[in-house]
C-alpha positions as CSV (number, residue, x, y, z in Angstrom):
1,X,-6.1,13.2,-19.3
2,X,-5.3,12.8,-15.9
3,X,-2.1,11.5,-14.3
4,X,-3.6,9.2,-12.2
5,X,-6.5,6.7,-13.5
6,X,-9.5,5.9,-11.6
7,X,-9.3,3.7,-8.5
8,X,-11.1,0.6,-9.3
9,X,-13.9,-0.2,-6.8
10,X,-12.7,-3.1,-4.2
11,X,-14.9,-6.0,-4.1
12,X,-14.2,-8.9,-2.2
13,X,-12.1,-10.9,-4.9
14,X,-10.1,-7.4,-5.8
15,X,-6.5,-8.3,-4.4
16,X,-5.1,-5.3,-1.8
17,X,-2.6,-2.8,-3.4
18,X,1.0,-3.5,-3.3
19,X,2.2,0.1,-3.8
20,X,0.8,3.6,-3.3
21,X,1.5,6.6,-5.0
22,X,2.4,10.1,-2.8
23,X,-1.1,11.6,-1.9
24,X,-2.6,7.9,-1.5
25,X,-0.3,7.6,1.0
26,X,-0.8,11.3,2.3
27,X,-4.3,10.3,2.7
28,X,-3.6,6.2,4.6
29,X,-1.3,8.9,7.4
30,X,-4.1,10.7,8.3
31,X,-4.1,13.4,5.3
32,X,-0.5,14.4,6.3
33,X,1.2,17.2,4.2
34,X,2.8,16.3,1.6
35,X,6.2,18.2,3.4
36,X,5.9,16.1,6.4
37,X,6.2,12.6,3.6
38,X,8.6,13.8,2.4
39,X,10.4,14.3,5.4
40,X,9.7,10.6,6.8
41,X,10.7,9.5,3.1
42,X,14.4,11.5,4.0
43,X,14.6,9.8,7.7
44,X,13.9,6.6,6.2
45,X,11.2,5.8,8.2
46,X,8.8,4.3,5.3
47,X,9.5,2.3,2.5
48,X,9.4,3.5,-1.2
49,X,10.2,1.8,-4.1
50,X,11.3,3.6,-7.8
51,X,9.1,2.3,-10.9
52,X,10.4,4.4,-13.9
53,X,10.4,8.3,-12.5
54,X,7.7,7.7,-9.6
55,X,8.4,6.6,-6.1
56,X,5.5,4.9,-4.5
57,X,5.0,3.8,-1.2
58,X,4.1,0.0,-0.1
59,X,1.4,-0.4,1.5
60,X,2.4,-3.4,3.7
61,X,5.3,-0.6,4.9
62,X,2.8,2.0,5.5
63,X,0.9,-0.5,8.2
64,X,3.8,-1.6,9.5
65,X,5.0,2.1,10.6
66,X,1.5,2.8,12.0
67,X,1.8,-0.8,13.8
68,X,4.8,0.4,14.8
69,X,3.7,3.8,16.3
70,X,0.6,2.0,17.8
71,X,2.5,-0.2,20.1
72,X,4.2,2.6,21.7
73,X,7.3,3.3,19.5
74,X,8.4,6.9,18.4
């Protein structure tokens, strides 16, 4: 069995994700290394939150630090 289940397909009525795990993340940076997450996750520059043993990522933090970099910022 996997450790991850199947995404469920997005329809129009499917509610965004709150939280995302590690390569889900990876993947919404631009397919970053999983190294370089881990060294944003140190530098606090994204926002994680602990359920249990896994640290996911929000996804409204996510957008916000690519917002962020957008407009200019570092």
């Amino acid at each position: 069995m996997a450790d991850h289940p199947t995404p469920v397909p997005r329809t129009s009525q499917t509610p965004d994700p709150l939280l995302a795990s590690g390569p889900v993340a990876r993947h919404m940076l631009g397919d970053i290394s999983a190294r370089k997450l881990a060294q944003m996750v140190a530098a606090g520059e994204l926002e994680t939150v602990k359920i249990g043993r896994r640290r996911l990522f929000t996804t409204a933090g996510l957008r916000a630090y690519v917002a962020a970099r957008a407009e200019g910022g570092r």
